[in-house]
Structures are given as structure tokens and as C-alpha cells.
C-alpha positions, 0 to 999 in steps of 0.5 A: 552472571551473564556468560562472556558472549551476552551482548550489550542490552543497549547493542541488542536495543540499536539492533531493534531500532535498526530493524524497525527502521529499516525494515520497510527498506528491505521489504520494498526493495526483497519485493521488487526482486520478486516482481522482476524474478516470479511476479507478485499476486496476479502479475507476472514476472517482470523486468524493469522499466515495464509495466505490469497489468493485472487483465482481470478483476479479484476472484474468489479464493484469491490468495491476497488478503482483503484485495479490492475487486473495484480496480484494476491494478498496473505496476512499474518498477522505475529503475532510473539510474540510467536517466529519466524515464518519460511515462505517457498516460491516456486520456481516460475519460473521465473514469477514476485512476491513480498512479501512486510514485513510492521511493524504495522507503515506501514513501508516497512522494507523487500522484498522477491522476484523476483526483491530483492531475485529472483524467486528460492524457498527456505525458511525464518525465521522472527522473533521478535524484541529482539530474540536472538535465533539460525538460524536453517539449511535450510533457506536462511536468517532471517527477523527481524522484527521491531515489533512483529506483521507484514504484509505480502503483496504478488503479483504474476503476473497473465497474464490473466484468463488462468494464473489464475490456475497457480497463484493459484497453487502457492499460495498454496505452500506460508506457514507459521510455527511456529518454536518453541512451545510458546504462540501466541495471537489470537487478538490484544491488547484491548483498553478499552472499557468504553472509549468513542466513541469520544476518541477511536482513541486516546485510541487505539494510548495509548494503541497500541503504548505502545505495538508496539513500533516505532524505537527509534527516533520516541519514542524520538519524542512522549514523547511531546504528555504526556500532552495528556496522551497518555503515561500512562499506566494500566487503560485507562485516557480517561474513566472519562478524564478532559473536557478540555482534551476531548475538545483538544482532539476532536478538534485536531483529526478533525484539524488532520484528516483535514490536512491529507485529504488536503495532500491527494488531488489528484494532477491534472497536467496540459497539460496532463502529467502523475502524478508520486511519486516514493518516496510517501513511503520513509517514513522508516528512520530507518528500512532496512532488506532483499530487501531493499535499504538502502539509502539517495536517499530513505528517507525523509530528515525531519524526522517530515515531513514524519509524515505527508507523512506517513499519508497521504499514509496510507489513499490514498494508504495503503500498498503501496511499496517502488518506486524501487519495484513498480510504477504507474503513472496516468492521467485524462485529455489529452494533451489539457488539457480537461478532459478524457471523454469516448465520445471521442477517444484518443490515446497514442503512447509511446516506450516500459516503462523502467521496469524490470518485467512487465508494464500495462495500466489500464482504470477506470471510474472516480471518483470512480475509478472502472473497467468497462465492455466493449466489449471485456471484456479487461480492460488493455493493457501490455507488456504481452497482446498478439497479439499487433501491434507496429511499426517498431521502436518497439514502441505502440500506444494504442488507447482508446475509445468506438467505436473499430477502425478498423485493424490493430489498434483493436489489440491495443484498450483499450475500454473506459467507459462512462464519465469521465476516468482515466488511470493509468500506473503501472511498476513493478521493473521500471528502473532507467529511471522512478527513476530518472525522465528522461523518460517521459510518452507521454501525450494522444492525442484526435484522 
């Protein structure tokens, strides 16, 4: 007989639902805090309203798993409730760069840059949701955002340590400026603090989804989490909660987080073939501004499904972009189906990829996922790496290994760490080849 205190099954279930749902909340906004506080990765602290610049390409030993080093990466976290903010970005010459807009449910709702707005320089006013003011003269179009704090994720190509100077010169030209005078906040809203520690998640998803509101639909869609009382509002409910409550509570966010981590498990493909998701990020039903692509082919059909797929990306590949933008495929094992060991020698032999910007092979040490040190202190292979030798037919053969072939090949070596490996291949602005799924990447071959 279950004891007096055991909640409900379908209560601890809404806890679950609740978790996944909210989860990418918590997530980007507990990230935020620590952007503003102690800085993430390679940026350092930093308030809001400013940008952030990462001044140095990915290293070795870096602590941030399968990080590219073919971009430089710049962050802003937009707090608008103070009124628009006007972004200026430089004329970059043509080089490839993306700023990527994700509201505070790590929705992508806008892209500025070379693949949706091109490489001229100019400005943009984003503003909050609701503001109905006038566009000033001067700015090449407005952003709406769909909540009052954003994050703005930018990439710029970086074509090796000699580029890297280029990169930084334009960094600095990326600004921000308030457009009118108004208040704006220096913190994000506070949960209460009194709550305890087992229930923060649930009191940051209480307190937080009252103050960034989903789209409408999705505000439908939390009105069944009330018998959890994450709907009320004023003094926090889980400072002297029901035990029942704080039993379903507690269960469901471990049966959530369960969940999430099992949708999450890296998928193996068999015979060697490369795994690629063009739609991982299709989760934005509602919100399509500037350099989106506002279509069925790009939304996830079940919209409680997407809950999950949300989830799920915010925990393995946070601030990801949209498939049309930019694409990576992986792999760990060869066409044999044996795992990729640095003891061997491979190679990979495959036409030029279908991207419109720029295409890269990167190793990393498994499973932590890590650039390594080799010899030549080179970790990736691309379209913009010089000096390779491709065969008449303008094909490449890249070949992976610890022992440098000999010439002519040399030119095309990607030094392997020791153990196992993974490689990954990302394509900026893929073509509509890699969309749709008909060019195949060619497995890796054991030389």
C-alpha cells in the first residue's frame, strides 16, 4: 500500500511534462546569469547591452566540447525592457558572418548576415515585444523580438591564425545603443531565494515564465501545469509547499531530466555513415522575423513533440542554428563499421560539399570531444586550407592518421590523436543537396 505522502502518478507526470518543457527556459536565462557574473567559455564577464568577443581561435585542450575553431564567436545579451536597442554591423567584405537572435525559449526568430541580409554594413533597430514607436532614418529594417531579453550569437570566419587580426578589427566595429533614455535592468528577475534547493528549478520556470512569456499557443499549453502551481504569482508557493507536492515535484523533474538525457544519446550509424540533423532546430513554430525561413519544411508538425526536441537541444547543442544557416555531420567509426582509433590510418575521398559559404573537417579526441596537439599543429581541413592537392576531377582525398604520408598526399593530412576519434564536418550555408538529403557524405575508408 502506497504511504500517505506518495503523490499522485498523473501529478508527478505534469511535474515531468513541466521539466521538459521548461527546461530550455531555465537553461538559457541560468546562462545568461553566468555570461553577466563569470563569463562563458572563452568570454568573459559581461553586462548587458555589450558585446562580448572571443579574440582568439579554439585551442587544444580547450574545455568545450567539439568547439569549431573556423569562427570566431561574439555575444550580446539584449535586455530591452528599457526600449530598443540599434545594432550597427560592418561592412565585412565579403567574408562570412551570422548573428543569430534566440529569445529566452532558445527559439532562433532572426538572422543577420551573409547568407540572410549579406555582407554590406549598415544598421538595426530590435525592439521588445508590444513597441509601437517610430523607426528612426537610417536602419535597414527593425527586429522584433518575441521577448524583452535576446541573445545574440555571432560567428565570423576566421581563415587561420594570420586572419585573426582581421577578425578582431571587426569585432570591434559590432555595437550596441540604446535608442531612447529608459530604465534598463542589470539582473535578471529573482527567484526566491527562501525556496529550497530542491525546488529551484521549478521556482526559476514559476518565476521566469511569468516574466518572458511564450507565444500564444504554448501559453495555452501551460495552463495544465497549475495543479503544480507554477502559475501563481507574488510570494514563491514552494517556500512552505504541500510534501505531496514537493514529492511530485522532485520525482518528475528526475523522470524529466531522464527523459531529456535518453533523447539526447548520441545516435551511432552503422557502416560508417556520417550522422546529420538539418531539423534539430525546427523547434520555432511561431516566431519568424528577418533571415528566417518561414515555412512548413522548417517546423516540427507536433507541436508537444518539439517540447522534447527543444529540450533536448538546449542540453547537447545550445544556441544551435537553424539547418539552412549552418550544418554539421559526424562520425566515429569507418566504413567497416570499426571504431575510429588514431592507431590507424584512414582516408576520406569526397567531391567539393555543397555549402554556399565555407565547408570544414575537424578531428576530436573521443569521447570528450577535445582538439588535440599534432605536429603541425593543424586540427582541420576546408575548402579554405591552402595548398591542397585534389585530383583532376576536383575531387579531395583527406588523409587521417598519426604518421604523415608521404608527398604529395602531406598536403592533404589531417594528424589523428591517440585513441579513439571523431570527425566532424560542418558546412556554412549548405546547399540544397545537404537539405534535402541527397548528397551523401562518403564513409571513411582504412588506408
Amino acid at each position: 500500500m502506497a504511504a500517505a505522502s506518495d503523490p499522485p502518478e498523473e501529478l508527478v507526470a505534469l511535474a515531468a511534462e513541466a521539466y521538459v518543457y521548461g527546461y530550455p527556459l531555465v537553461f538559457d536565462l541560468s546562462t545568461t546569469e553566468d555570461f553577466m557574473q563569470v563569463g562563458v567559455g572563452p568570454l568573459a564577464p559581461t553586462p548587458f547591452n555589450h558585446f562580448a568577443h572571443s579574440g582568439r581561435r579554439a585551442a587544444p585542450g580547450t574545455h568545450c566540447a567539439s568547439v569549431g575553431d573556423d569562427t570566431l564567436c561574439s555575444v550580446a545579451q539584449l535586455d530591452l525592457s528599457g526600449g530598443p536597442i540599434r545594432l550597427h554591423v560592418p561592412d565585412t567584405d565579403g567574408a562570412y558572418h551570422v548573428l543569430q537572435f534566440v529569445d529566452t525559449w532558445t527559439n532562433n526568430f532572426a538572422y543577420v548576415g551573409s547568407r540572410a541580409t549579406g555582407t554590406d554594413g549598415g544598421d538595426w533597430l530590435v525592439v521588445p515585444p508590444g513597441w509601437a514607436g517610430s523607426e528612426p532614418g537610417g536602419v535597414r529594417g527593425v527586429i522584433d523580438a518575441p521577448t524583452s531579453m535576446v541573445s545574440v550569437v555571432g560567428r565570423i570566419a576566421c581563415d587561420g591564425p594570420d586572419d585573426v587580426e582581421r577578425v578582431r578589427a571587426l569585432q570591434k566595429q559590432f555595437t550596441l545603443t540604446h535608442l531612447e533614455p529608459g530604465t534598463h535592468r542589470t539582473g535578471l528577475p529573482a527567484p526566491d531565494t527562501d525556496v529550497p534547493g530542491q525546488l529551484r528549478f521549478f521556482e526559476q520556470l514559476r518565476v521566469w515564465m511569468a516574466d518572458f512569456p511564450p507565444a500564444a499557443a504554448d501559453c495555452a499549453y501551460q495552463d495544465r501545469f497549475q495543479p503544480l502551481e507554477l502559475l501563481e504569482e507574488g510570494p514563491s508557493p514552494y517556500v512552505s509547499a504541500d510534501p505531496v507536492l514537493v514529492r511530485a515535484l522532485v520525482e518528475g523533474m528526475e523522470r524529466g531530466r531522464a527523459r531529456v538525457a535518453e533523447a539526447g544519446r548520441p545516435v551511432v550509424a552503422d557502416g560508417g555513415r556520417w550522422v546529420m540533423d538539418p531539423h534539430r532546430f525546427d523547434y520555432n513554430l511561431d516566431r519568424f522575423g528577418v533571415g528566417t525561413i518561414d515555412s512548413p519544411e522548417w517546423k516540427m508538425a507536433d507541436r508537444e513533440a518539439s517540447y522534447l526536441v527543444r529540450a533536448v537541444a538546449a542540453r547537447t547543442a545550445p544556441w544551435g542554428a537553424h539547418g539552412y544557416e549552418a550544418v554539421s555531420a559526424h562520425t566515429t567509426h569507418d566504413a567497416d563499421g570499426h571504431r575510429l582509433n588514431g592507431a590507424h590510418s584512414y582516408v576520406l575521398r569526397f567531391a567539393q560539399p555543397p555549402a554556399g559559404a565555407f565547408w570544414s573537417l575537424t578531428v576530436y579526441d573521443a569521447p570528450d570531444g577535445r582538439l588535440v596537439e599534432g605536429p603541425t599543429g593543424r586540427h582541420t581541413i576546408g575548402d579554405r586550407t591552402p595548398g591542397l592537392v585534389r585530383a583532376d576531377d576536383g575531387s579531395l582525398t583527406v588523409h587521417l592518421g598519426k604518421e604523415r604520408p608521404a608527398d604529395p598526399a602531406a598536403a592533404n593530412w589531417l594528424p589523428a590523436p591517440d585513441g579513439d576519434l571523431r570527425l566532424v564536418l560542418r558546412l556554412y550555408a549548405p546547399g540544397r543537396a545537404v537539405l534535402d538529403g541527397s548528397y551523401e557524405i562518403p564513409a571513411v575508408e582504412r588506408s
